[in-house]
N, C-alpha and C positions, 0 to 999 in steps of 0.2 A: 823457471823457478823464481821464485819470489829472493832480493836482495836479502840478507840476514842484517838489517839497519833498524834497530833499537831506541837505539843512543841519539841525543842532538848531534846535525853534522853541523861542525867548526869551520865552516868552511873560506873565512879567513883567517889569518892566522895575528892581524891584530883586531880581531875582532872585539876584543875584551876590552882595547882603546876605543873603539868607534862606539859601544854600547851605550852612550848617552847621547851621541849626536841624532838628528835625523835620518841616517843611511845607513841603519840599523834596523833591522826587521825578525821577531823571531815567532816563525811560522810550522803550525800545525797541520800534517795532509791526513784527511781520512779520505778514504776515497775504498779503490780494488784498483785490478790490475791495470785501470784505465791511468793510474797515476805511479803505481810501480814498474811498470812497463816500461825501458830505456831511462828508469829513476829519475823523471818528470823533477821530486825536489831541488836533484844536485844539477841537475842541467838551472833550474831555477837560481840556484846559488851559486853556479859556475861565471852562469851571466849577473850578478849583481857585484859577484869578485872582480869581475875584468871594468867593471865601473865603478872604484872604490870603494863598493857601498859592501855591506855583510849583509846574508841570510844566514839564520841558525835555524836550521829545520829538522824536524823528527814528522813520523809520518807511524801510522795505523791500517793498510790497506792490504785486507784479506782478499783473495779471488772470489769474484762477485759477489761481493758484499753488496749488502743495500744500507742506505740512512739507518732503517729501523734498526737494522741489528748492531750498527754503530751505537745506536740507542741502550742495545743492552748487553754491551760490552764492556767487560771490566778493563780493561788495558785502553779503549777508546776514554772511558771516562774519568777513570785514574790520571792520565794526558792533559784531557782538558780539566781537571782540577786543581791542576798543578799552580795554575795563575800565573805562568811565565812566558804568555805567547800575546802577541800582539794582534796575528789572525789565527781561526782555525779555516780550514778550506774543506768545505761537507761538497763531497763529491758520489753523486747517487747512483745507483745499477743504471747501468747504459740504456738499458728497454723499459724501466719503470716511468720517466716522467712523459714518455708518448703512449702512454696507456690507461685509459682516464680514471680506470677502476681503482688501479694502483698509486697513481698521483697522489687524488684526494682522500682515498684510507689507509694510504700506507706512506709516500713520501710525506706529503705534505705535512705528516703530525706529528713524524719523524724530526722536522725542520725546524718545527716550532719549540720542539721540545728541546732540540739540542742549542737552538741558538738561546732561548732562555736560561741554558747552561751554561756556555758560553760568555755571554752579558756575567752573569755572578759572579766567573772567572778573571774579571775584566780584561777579555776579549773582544775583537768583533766577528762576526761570519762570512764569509767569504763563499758562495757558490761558483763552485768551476762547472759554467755550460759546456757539457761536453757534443761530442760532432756527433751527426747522425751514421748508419750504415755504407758502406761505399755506393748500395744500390738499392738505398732504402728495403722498398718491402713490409709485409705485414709483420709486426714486432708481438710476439704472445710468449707471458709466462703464468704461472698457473691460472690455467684453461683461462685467463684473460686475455685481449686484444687489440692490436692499435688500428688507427682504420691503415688502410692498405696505400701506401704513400710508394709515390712515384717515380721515385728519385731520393739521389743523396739529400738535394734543397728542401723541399718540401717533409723532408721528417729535421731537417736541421730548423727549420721553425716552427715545428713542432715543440722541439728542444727547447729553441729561444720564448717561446710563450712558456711554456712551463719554469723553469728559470726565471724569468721576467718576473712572474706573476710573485711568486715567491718571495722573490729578494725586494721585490719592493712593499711586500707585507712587510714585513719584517726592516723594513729599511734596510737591508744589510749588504753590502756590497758584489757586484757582479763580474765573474771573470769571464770574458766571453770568447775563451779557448774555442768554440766550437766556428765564431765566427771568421774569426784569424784561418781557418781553414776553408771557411768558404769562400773567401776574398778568392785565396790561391786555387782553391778550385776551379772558380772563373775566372783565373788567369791562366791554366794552364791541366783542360781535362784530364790529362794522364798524369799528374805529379801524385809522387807514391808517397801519400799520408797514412796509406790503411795497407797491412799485412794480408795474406793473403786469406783470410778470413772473412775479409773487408770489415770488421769492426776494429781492430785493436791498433796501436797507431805504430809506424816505422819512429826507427830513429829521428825523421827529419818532423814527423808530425808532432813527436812528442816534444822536440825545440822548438819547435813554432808554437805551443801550450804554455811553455816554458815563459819566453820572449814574453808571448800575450802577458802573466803570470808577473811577470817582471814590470810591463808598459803600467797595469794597473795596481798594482800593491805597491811599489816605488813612486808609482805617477812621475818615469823618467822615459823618456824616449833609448829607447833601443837598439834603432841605428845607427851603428858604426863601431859595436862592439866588439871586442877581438873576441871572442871566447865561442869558438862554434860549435861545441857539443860533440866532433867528431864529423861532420860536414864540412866542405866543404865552402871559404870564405864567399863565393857569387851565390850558394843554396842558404847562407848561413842569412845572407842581406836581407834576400828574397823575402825569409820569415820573417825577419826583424819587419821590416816594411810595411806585413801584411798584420805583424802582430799594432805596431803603432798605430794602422789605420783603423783596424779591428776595434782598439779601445776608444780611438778619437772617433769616429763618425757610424759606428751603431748605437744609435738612441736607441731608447725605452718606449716606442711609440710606434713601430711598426718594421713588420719585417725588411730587411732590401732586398730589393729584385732582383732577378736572376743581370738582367741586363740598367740599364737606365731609370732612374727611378721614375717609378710610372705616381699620374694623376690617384691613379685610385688603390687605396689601403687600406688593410684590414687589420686591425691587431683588437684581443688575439687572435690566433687562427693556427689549429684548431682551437674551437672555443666550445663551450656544454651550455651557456645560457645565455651572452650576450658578447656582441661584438662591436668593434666603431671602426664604422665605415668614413675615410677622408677621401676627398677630392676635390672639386673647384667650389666654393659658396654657389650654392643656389641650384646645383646638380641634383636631376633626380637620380636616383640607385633602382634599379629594376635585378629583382631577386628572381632566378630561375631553379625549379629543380633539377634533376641529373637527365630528365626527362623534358628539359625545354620548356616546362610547364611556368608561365607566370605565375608566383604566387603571391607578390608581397612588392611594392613600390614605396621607399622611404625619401625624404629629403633634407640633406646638406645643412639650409639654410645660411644666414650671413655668416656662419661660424666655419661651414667647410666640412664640416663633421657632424655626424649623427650615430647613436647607438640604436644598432637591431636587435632586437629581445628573440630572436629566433620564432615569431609569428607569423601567419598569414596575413591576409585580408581580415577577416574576422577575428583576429586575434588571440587566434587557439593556437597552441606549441606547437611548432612540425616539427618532425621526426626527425633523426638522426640521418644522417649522411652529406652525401655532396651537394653543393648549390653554387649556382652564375650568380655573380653580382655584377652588372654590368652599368657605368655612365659615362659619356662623350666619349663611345668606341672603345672604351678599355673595359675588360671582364677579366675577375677575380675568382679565382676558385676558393669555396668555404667549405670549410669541414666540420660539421656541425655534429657533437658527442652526444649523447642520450644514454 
């Protein structure tokens, strides 16, 4: 059941003194269940209380909600007209932004719409990338569909291109909740961030959002707080850890690897019209389809980097699906949208 939470939570109690310093923050969640769930704000403002600082939060998060219909909501927009919030956090339906139909006629205008609302408000926006599936899978909502992703990783950068793309239109800042999850993921396969559903998060994943949510809206490190959400102080660290590393070393500039960061990179990926390929300067890129087939060879140059238009040889569009990108013995899987 959804919290009955309205009202700003107060969540220190001299907050009303700290309201002009810097460690004062008062923040809006729109979101669904992905952010009422284990009440992702007050775990947020649990952890900014046990580090002197105040969060005053209210939140808007109907069960599967999407942006757009934040969009034409009167209680979401009444909120954000209020003028008394520092961020809003636009948190989109879990299966929309790996779905390309959905992205760009339904998130994406959502986004724009709302942060231009936002800005009036004198606000900023705040995107929480949320995680992918516990075991990925093909992701479809009406009779639309993601390509069929192979895993939890490969739709979580899904996630993070989508996200990506977005918040740097818009300039507006990124909360990379979904990464802070993957860190722990590959630290530890069986750690229970996903209920049994495998989309929706436990208690421990929704602190670990939280944390993340803390490292980047405060821009304070996270480790070593006392306030564990109801976990336990060695699970409590665990996330703090992954949430600081989370915000400290995922750039805007390409996915990380499952393992060691490799020579060759693709961001974005998935991508509908164009991609950049990074590796060594002067590397050639040899493009295969799902079929082995050489189609397309580009090159690096002094730079390390080159953008693929998604062409052949002769420079006619290929079609949608999977493609090898392969140079100095490393190959990339590309997912190419149509």
């Amino acid at each position: 059941m959804r919290p009955a939470r309205f009202g700003l939570l107060f969540c220190l109690l001299a907050g009303a003194l700290n309201a002009c310093t810097g460690d004062t923050l008062r923040v809006l969640f729109l979101g669904n269940s992905y952010t009422y769930g284990n009440d992702l704000p007050v775990l947020f403002a649990g952890l900014a209380q046990s580090a002197g600082k105040t969060a005053l939060t209210d939140q808007n998060t109907p069960g599967g909600y999407t942006l757009a219909q934040h969009r034409a909501d009167s209680v979401s927009l009444a909120k954000i007209a209020l003028g008394t919030f520092d961020y809003v956090v636009l948190q989109e339906q879990s299966q929309t932004p790996v779905i390309e139909y959905w992205r760009y006629n339904e998130m994406y205008p959502a986004c724009r719409s709302l942060d231009s609302l936002i800005r009036a408000a004198g606000a900023s926006a705040a995107f929480f990338m949320t995680w992918g599936r516990k075991y990925g899978g093909t992701q479809t909502r009406g009779g639309y569909s993601s390509p069929p992703f192979i895993d939890y990783f490969e739709m979580q950068d899904s996630l993070r291109s989508s996200y990506t793309m977005i918040a740097q239109e818009l300039s507006a800042t990124l909360v990379p909740a979904g990464m802070g999850w993957r860190l722990a993921r590959l630290q530890d396969s069986l750690v229970d961030l996903w209920q049994s559903d495998y989309s929706h998060p436990t208690l421990k994943g929704s602190y670990l959002a939280a944390c993340v949510f803390y490292a980047k809206l405060f821009r304070a490190n996270p480790v070593g707080l006392s306030f564990t959400g109801g976990l336990t102080p060695e699970e409590a660290l665990l996330c703090q850890q992954f949430a600081w590393e989370a915000v400290n070393c995922v750039t805007e500039e390409a996915p990380l690897p499952k393992t060691a960061r490799p020579n060759l990179r693709v961001f974005p990926n998935p991508f509908s019209h164009a991609t950049r390929l990074s590796c060594r300067p002067g590397d050639a890129v040899v493009i295969r389809d799902a079929l082995g087939r050489q189609v397309a060879t580009v090159h690096t140059g002094s730079s390390g980097s080159v953008t693929w238009n998604a062409v052949d040889w002769s420079e006619r569009p290929l079609p949608g699906g999977v493609y090898l990108a392969t140079a100095s013995q490393e190959t990339a899987r590309l997912v190419l949208l149509r």
